[in-house]
C-alpha positions in Angstrom: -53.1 63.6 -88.9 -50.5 65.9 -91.1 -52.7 67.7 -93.6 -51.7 68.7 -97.2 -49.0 71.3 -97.3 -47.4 70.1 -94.0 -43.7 69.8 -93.6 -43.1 66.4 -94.3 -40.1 66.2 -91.5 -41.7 67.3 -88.9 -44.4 64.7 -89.2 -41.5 62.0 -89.3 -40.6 63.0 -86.0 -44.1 62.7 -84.5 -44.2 59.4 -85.5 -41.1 58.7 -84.1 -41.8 60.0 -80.8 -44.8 58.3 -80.5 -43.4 55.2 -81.3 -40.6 55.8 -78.6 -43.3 56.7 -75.9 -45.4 53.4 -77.0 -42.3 51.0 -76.5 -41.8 53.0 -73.2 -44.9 52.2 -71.9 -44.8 48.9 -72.9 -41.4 48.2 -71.2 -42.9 49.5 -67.9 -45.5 47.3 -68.1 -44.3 44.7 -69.2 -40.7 44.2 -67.4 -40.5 47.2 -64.7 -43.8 46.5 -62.8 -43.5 43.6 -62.1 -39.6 43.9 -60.5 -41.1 46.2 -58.3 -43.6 43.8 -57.1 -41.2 41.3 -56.6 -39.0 43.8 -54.8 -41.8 44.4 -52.8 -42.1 41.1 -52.3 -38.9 40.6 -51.2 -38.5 43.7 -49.0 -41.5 42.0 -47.0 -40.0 38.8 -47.0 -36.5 40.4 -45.5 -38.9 42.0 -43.2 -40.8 39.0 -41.6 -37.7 37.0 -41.8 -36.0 39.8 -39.2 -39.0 40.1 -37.2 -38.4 36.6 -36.9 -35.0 36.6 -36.2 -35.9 39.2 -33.4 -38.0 37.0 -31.7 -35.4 34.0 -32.1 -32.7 35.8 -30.6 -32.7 36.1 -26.7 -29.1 37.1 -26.0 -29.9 38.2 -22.0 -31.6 34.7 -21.2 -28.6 32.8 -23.2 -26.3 34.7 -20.9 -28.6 34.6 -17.8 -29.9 31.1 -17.8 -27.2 29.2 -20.2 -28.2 25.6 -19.1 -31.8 26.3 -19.8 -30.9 28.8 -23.2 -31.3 25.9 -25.8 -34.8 24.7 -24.6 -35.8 28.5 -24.2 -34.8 29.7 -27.4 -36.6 26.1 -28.9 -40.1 27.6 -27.4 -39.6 31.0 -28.8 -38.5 29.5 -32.2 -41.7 27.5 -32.2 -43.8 30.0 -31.5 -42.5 32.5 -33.8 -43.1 29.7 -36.6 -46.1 28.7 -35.6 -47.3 32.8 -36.4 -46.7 32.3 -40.1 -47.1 28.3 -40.4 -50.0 27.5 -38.3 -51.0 24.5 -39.9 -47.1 22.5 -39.4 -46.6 20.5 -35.9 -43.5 21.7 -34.8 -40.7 20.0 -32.1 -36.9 20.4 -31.5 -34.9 17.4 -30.2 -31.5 17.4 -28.2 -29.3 14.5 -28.3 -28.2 13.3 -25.1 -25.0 11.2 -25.1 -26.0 7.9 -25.2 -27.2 8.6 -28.6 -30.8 9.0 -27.8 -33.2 11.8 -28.1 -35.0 14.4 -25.4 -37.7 16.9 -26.9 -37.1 20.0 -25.8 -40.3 21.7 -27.2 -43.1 21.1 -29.3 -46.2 22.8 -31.2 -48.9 20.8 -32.4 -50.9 18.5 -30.3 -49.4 15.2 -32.4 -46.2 15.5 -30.9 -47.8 15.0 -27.4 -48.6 11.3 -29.0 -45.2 10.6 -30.5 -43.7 7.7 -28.5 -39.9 8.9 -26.8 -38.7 5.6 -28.2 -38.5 7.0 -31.8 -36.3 10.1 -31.0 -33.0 8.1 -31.6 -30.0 10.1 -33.7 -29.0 6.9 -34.9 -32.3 6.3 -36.7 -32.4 7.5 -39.7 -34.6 10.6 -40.6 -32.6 12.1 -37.1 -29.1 11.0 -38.1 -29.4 12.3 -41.6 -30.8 15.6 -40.8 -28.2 16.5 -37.8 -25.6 15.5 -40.3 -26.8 16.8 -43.7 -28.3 20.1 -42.1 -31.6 18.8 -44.1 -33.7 16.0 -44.7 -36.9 16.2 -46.6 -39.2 12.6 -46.4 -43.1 11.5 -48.0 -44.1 10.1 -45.4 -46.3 6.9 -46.0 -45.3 3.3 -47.5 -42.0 2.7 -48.8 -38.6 3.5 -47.3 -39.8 6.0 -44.7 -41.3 3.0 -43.0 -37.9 1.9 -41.7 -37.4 5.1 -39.6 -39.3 4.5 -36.7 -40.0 8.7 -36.2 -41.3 8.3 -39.8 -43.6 5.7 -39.2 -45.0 7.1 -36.1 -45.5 10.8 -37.6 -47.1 8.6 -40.6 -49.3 6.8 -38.1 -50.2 10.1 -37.0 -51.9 11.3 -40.6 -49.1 13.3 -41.3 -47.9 12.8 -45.0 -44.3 14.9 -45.1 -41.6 16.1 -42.7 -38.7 18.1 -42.8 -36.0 17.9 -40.8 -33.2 20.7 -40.5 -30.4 19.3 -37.9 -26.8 20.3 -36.7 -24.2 19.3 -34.8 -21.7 20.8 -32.5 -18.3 19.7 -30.6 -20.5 17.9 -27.9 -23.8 17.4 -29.2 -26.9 17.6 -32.2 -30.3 18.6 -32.2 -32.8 18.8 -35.1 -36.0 21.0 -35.7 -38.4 18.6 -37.4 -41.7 20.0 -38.9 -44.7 17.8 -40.2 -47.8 18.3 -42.6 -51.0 16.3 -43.2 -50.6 18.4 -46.6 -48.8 17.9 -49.9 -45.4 19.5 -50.2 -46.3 23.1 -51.1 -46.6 23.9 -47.5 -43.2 22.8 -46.2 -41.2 24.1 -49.3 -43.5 27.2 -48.5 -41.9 27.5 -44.8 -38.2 26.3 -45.8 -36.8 29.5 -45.4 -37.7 30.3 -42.1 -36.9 26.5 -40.5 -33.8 27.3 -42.0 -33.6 30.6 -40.2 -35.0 29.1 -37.1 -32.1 25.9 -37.0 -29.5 28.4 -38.1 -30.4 30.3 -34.6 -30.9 27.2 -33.0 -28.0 26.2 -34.1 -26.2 29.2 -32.9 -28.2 29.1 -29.6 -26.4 25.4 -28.9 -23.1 26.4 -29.7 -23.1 29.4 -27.7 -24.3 27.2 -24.7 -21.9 24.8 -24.7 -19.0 27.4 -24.7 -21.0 29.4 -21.9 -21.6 26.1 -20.0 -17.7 25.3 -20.3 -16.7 28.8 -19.5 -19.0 28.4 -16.7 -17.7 25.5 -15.4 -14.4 26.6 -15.9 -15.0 29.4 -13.7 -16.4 27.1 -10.9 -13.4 25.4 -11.1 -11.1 28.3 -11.1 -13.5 29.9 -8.1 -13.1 26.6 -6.4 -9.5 26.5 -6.9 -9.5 30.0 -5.8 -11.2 28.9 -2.8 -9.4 26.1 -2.0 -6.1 28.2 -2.6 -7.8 31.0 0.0 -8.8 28.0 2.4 -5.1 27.1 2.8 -4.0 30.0 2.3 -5.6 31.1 6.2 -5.1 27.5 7.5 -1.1 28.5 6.8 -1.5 31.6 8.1 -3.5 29.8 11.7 -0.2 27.8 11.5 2.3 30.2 11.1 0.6 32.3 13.9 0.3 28.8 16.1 4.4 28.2 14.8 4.9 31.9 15.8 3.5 31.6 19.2 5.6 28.0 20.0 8.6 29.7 18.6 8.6 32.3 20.9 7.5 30.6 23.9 10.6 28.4 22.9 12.6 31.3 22.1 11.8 32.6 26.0 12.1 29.5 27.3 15.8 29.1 26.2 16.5 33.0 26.5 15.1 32.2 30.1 17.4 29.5 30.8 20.5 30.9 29.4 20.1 33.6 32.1 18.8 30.5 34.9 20.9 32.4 37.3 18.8 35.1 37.6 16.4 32.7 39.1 16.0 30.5 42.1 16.0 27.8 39.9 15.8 26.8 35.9 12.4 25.2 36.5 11.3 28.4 37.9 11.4 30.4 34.6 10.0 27.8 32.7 7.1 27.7 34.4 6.9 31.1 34.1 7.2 31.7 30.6 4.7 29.2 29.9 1.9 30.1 32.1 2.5 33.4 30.2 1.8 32.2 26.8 -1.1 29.9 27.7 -2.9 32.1 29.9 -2.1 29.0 32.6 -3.2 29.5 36.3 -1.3 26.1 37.3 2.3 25.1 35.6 3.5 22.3 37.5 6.6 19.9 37.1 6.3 16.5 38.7 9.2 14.7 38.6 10.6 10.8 38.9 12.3 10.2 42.5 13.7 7.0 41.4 14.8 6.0 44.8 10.7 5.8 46.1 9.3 5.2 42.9 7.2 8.3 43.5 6.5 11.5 41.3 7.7 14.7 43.0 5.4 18.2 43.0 8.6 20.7 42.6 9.0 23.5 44.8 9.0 25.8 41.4 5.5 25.0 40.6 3.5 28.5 39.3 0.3 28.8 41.2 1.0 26.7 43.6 2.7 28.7 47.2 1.6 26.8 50.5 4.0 24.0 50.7 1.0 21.4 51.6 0.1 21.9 47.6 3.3 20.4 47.2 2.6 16.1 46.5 4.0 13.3 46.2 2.1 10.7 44.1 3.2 6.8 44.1 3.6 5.2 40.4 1.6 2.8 41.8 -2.2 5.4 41.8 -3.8 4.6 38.7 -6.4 6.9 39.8 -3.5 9.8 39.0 -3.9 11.4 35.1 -0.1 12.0 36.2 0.9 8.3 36.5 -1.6 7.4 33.6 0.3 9.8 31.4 4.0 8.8 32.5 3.2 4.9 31.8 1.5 5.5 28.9 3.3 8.2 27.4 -0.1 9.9 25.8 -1.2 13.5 26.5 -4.2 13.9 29.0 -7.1 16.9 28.6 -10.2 17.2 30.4 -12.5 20.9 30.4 -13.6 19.9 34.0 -11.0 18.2 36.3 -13.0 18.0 39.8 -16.1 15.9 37.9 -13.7 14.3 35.2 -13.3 10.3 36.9 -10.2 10.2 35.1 -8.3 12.5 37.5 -8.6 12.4 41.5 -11.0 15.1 42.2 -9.6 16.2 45.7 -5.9 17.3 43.8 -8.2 19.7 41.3 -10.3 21.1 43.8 -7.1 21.8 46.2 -5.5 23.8 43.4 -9.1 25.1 42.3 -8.7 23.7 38.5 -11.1 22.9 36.0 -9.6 22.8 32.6 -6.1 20.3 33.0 -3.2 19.4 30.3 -0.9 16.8 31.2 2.3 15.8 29.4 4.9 13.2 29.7 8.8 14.8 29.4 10.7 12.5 27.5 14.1 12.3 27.0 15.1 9.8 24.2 13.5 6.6 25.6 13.4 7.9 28.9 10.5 9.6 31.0 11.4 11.9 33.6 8.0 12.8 34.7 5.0 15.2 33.9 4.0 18.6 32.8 0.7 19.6 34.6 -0.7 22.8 32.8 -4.4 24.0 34.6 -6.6 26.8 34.5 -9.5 27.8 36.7 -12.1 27.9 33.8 -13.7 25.2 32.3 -12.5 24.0 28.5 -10.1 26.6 28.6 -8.1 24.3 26.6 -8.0 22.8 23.4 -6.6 20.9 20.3 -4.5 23.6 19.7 -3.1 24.8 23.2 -2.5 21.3 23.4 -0.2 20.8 20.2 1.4 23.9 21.7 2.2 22.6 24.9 3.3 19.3 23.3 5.8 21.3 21.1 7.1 23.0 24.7 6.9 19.8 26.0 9.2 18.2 23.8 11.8 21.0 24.1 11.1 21.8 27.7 11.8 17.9 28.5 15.7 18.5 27.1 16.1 21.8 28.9 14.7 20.0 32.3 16.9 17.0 32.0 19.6 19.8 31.3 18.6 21.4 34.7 18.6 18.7 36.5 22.1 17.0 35.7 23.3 20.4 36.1 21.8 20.4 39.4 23.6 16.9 40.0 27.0 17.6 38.7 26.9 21.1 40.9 26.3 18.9 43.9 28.9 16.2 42.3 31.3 18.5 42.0 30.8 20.1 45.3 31.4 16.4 47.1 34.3 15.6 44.7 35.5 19.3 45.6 35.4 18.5 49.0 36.7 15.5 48.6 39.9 16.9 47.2 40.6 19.2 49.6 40.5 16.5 52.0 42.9 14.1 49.6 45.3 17.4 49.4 45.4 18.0 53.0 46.1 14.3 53.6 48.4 13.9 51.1 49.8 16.8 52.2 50.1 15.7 55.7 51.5 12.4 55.4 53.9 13.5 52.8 55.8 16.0 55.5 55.3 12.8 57.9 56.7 10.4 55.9 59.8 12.7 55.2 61.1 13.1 58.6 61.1 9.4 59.5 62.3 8.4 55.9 65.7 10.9 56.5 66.3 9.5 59.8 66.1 6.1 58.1 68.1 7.0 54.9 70.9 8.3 57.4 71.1 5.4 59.5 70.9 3.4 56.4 74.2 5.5 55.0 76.1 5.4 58.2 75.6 1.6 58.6 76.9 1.0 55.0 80.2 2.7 55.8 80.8 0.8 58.6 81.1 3.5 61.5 78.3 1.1 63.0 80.8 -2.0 63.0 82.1 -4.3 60.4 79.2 -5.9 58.4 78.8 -9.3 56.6 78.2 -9.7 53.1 74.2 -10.7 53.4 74.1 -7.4 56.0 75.4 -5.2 53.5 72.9 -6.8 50.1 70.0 -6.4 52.7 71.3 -2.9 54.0 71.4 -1.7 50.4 68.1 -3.1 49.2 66.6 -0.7 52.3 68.3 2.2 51.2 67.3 1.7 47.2 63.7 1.1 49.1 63.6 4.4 51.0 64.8 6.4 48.2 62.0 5.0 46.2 59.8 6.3 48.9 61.2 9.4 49.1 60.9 10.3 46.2 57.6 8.7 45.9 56.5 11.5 48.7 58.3 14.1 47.0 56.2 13.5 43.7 53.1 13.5 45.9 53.9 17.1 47.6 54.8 18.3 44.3 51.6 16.9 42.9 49.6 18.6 45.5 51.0 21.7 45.3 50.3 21.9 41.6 46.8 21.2 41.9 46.8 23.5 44.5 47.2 26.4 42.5 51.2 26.7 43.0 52.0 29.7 41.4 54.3 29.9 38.6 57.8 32.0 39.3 58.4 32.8 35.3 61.5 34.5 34.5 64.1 34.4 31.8 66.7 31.7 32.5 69.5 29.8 30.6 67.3 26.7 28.9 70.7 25.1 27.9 72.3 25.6 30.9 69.3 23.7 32.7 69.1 20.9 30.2 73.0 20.7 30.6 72.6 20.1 34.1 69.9 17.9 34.2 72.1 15.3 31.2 74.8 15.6 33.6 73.0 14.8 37.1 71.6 11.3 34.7 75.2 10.1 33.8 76.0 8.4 36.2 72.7 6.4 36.2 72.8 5.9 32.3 76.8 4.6 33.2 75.3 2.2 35.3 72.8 0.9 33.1 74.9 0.7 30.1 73.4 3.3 28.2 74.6 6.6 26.7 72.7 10.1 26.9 73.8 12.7 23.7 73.1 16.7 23.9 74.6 19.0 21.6 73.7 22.4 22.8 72.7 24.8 19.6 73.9 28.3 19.2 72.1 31.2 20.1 69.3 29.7 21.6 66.9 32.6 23.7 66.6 32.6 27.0 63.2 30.6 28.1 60.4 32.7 30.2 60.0 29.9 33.0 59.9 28.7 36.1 63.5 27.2 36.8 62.5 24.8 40.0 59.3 23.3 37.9 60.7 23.0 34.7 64.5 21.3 35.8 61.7 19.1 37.3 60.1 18.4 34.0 63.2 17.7 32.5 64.9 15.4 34.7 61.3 13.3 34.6 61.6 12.6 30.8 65.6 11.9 31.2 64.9 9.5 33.9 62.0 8.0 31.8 63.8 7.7 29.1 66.6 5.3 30.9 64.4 3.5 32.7 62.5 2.2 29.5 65.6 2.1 27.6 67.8 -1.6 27.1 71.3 -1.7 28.2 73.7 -0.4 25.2 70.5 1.8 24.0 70.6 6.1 23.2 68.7 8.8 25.0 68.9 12.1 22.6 67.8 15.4 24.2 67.4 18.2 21.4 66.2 21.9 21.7 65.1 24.2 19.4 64.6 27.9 18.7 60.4 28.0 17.2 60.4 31.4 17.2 57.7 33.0 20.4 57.9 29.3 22.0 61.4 26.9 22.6 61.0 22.9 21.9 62.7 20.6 23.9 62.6 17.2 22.7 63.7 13.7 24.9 63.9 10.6 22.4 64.8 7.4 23.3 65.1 3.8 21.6 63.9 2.0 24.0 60.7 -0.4 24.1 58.4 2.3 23.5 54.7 2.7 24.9 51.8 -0.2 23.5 48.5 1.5 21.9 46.2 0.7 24.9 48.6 3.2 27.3 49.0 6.2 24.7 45.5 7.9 26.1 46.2 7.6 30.0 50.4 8.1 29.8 50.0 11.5 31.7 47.1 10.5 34.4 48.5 9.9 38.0 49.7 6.3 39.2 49.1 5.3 35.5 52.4 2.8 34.4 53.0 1.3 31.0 51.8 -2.3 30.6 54.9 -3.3 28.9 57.4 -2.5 31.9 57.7 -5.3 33.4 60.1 -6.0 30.3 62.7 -4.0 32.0 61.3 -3.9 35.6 60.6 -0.3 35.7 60.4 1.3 39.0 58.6 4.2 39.4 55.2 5.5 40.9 53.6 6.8 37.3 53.5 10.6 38.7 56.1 12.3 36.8 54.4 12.7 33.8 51.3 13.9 35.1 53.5 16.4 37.2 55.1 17.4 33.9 51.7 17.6 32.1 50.7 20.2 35.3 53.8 22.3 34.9 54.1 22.8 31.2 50.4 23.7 31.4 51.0 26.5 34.3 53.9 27.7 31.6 51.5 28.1 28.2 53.0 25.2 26.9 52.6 22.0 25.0 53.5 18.5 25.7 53.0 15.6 23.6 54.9 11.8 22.3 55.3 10.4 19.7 55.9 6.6 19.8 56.2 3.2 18.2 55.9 -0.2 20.1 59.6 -1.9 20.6 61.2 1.2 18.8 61.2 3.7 21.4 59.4 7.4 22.0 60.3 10.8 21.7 58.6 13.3 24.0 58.2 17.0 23.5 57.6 19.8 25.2 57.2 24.0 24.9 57.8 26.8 26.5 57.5 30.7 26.0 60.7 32.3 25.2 61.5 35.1 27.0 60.7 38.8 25.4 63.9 40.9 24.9 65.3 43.4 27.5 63.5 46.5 25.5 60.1 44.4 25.7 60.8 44.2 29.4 61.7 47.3 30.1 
């Protein structure tokens, strides 16, 4: 109270201030209070809803136990409700794929009584919920009744349910909660069902992606498997593929060097029974001309020559004849008890474990491959595809071998055979000679008439004798000159006058070609070198391709001899127009006693040597000789020799 006398101002202010302090007070109490009960409230609120949160969230059993993780985290979300909302029947529901329903946990004894029919996503309190993310329904009559999970929670006394759903890429699920009371109680727990569907929610997505990652890594560890897996079966097979290659590879180095050896058989054997550990490596081989298979005298393991069989084709008891009819590989772990072998053959060469092959040739079986060892199932799939592989070589290299061993003895008979042809040639020739000068002699001095005068039929038949011997003669001439070339008649190579020896030869054939109506042309060329040859042989070869040339010329026809200069060789060249040589002689023209079909046309003597003598001679030089030729037009033949080095290269 402001007495009499006080200073009117300073009680304004009082007032004032007291007024200020009252409206402060009343703000406080009236707006501030309660905010900070409400904050209070909410601070408490924030911290049950991350208490619940906590016990929600169970990141180590998602990632521990991902197919089981939604179910799991639906108990723990349950139960955590169920702390704060005791009196609300809980579940959570999974859709499976055919659009139907599985509970995956419940609270509240009602659920226990809820029939499996009504959890159906396409019903209507399920669908709208997974959909919508909420779905709040009175239960009771009206349109709830048309959901069958409403009329059944309904039947049950409860009177609302809530439903808070979602849906991922592959599936849905829904928390539903019910009450026997009015609304107050669900609206009460809305926040934390929609805490507990937002981690359920979570929970289902992060399952699906951990079952897909999962299941993509079963795939990739099953493609990594599966990559390992044939990954070693390769490597097996290149170490199988290594070992056949280099058996192979010792096998043929083996055979190349098949000198070193009694015999080629011999280091197959041997190289084999090295790579399979073999005590017995056997070949037994077709003797055609008994019908019989062989035992050869190459066979590894086997010394004493009474191990050494013959088996008739006709034993079906023998794996060996088995396997060459049939062509199929044999194996048996225990040979002496196996009834498909004959026991007395594996006990005389002490074998248990036996391999049989058939060698084959094309279509054509030369016998069998007999691979033992004196342990039982030494052998298996894989020695076998091993041996089958050598087999299949081996069979090539053993035909090889044996037409090798043929042809040796072949050419051995046909050796000797030749040396007996030379020597008789040899020796009739030089008999023939004598008698046929003694006759051509008589034959001369006859025709001139120191014998007595002769009639006209004496002389024709006199004549036809001589032209007969001299045909002879030279008949034996060709064959001694044959025989020495084949011989090995030696070559005497020096440098001589080509023209002058063509010249000569032209000249010696006039006289014939006069006869015959015919004309022989030669132009000798300038500067032509010298020829490194043999001047007996090649005048030989010379006059042969002149005196061809006439012979299978037509009366009035040309024989042209040319020679040329070609640098290290000289070309002499004999053409004629005459009937020329038909297409089925042009490949045998220089064998012996071979004469063109088409010379009866002129009735062409000869005795089809002097081309093959010329062929012989040219050869011994270094040179060349070849035709050329067309039916009815004539042939040119050709020929080459060395010309001869100058003096300085000589010297």
């Amino acid at each position: 109270m402001i007495g009499p006398g006080a200073d009117p101002f300073v009680g304004g202010g009082l007032l004032v201030a007291t007024a200020i302090v009252t409206v402060w007070w009343a703000f406080v109490f009236r707006r501030q209070l309660p905010l900070e009960r409400l904050l209070r409230d909410k601070e408490a609120e924030l911290a049950s809803a991350r208490d619940l949160a906590a016990r929600l969230l169970d990141a180590q059993a998602l990632a521990s136990r991902p197919a089981q993780a939604l179910a799991e985290a639906a108990g723990r979300a349950l139960d955590a409700l169920r702390v704060s909302h005791s009196d609300l029947a809980l579940a959570v529901v999974s859709r499976r794929r055919d659009g139907t329903g599985v509970l995956l946990a419940h609270r509240g004894g009602a659920w226990a009584r809820v029939p499996v029919s009504c959890l159906r996503f396409d019903f209507v309190l399920l669908s709208r919920g997974s959909t919508d993310g909420e779905a709040v329904w009175e239960l009771g009559p009206g349109p709830a009744e048309s959901d069958p999970l409403a009329r059944a929670l309904s039947d049950l006394g409860f009177t609302a349910a809530v439903v808070r759903g979602w849906r991922t890429e592959e599936g849905a699920g829904a928390l539903v909660a019910a009450s026997s009371r009015s609304g107050p109680s669900l609206r009460a727990a809305g926040a934390d069902l929609a805490m507990a569907a937002a981690a359920l929610r979570a929970t289902a997505a992060l399952t699906e992606g951990l079952v897909r990652l999962l299941e993509t890594r079963e795939r990739l560890q099953g493609g990594l498997s599966a990559a390992m897996q044939e990954l070693t079966q390769t490597h097996d097979r290149l170490l199988r593929k290594s070992l056949e290659v280099k058996t192979l590879h010792d096998v043929a180095m083996a055979l190349s060097q098949a000198g070193r050896h009694s015999s080629s058989l011999e280091a197959i054997v041997a190289i084999v029974s090295k790579a399979l550990e073999a005590d017995l490596v056997a070949f037994l081989l077709l003797d055609e001309t008994t019908g019989e298979l062989v035992t050869q005298p190459e066979a590894f393991g086997v010394e004493a020559e009474e191990f050494l069989y013959r088996i008739s084709l006709e034993d079906s008891r023998s794996s060996s004849v088995r396997v060459f009819k049939t062509r199929r590989p044999f194996i048996t772990g225990d040979a002496q008890n196996d009834p498909g072998t004959i026991a007395s053959y594996a006990k005389m060469w002490s074998i248990h474990s036996l391999m049989v092959l058939p060698l084959i040739v094309e279509d054509h079986v030369l016998g069998v491959m007999r691979v033992g060892s004196h342990r039982k199932n030494a052998f298996g799939d894989e020695q076998l595809s091993l041996i089958q592989v050598i087999a299949e070589e081996v069979s090539i290299l053993v035909e090889t071998a044996m037409l090798n061993r043929r042809l040796s003895e072949t050419a051995e008979q046909l050796a000797t055979l030749n040396r007996m042809k030379d020597e008789f040639v040899s020796t009739v020739s030089h008999e023939f000679k004598t008698p046929l000068t003694t006759i051509t002699g008589f034959l001369s001095v006859m025709l001139d008439g120191e014998t007595g005068p002769l009639t006209q039929q004496q002389m024709k038949f006199l004549q036809i004798a001589k032209a007969a011997a001299k045909r002879l003669s030279g008949l034996v001439s060709d064959l001694l000159d044959l025989s020495r070339l084949e011989s090995g008649a030696r070559m005497e190579l020096r440098p001589l006058d080509l023209l002058e020896l063509v010249s000569q030869s032209v000249e010696n054939h006039q006289p014939a070609a006069a006869e015959g109506g015919k004309t022989i042309s030669w132009t000798p060329p300038a500067g032509l070198p010298r020829a490194l040859a043999d001047e007996r042989w090649l005048g030989l070869v010379v006059d042969n391709l002149v005196s061809n040339a006439l012979k299978f010329t037509r009366p009035e026809g040309r024989v042209a001899v040319t020679a040329r200069d070609k640098g290290e060789f000289l070309i002499v060249s004999v053409a004629d127009d005459g009937i020329g040589i038909p297409q089925e002689d042009r490949e045998r023209i220089f064998e012996r006693f071979h004469r063109a079909s088409n010379r009866a046309e002129l009735n062409v003597p000869g005795t089809g040597l002097g081309l093959a003598i010329s062929r012989e001679v040219i050869a011994k030089h270094g040179g060349k000789i070849w035709f050329e030729t067309e039916t009815g037009k004539g042939s040119t033949f050709h020929f080459v020799v060395p010309a001869a080095r100058s003096e300085e290269d000589e010297s």
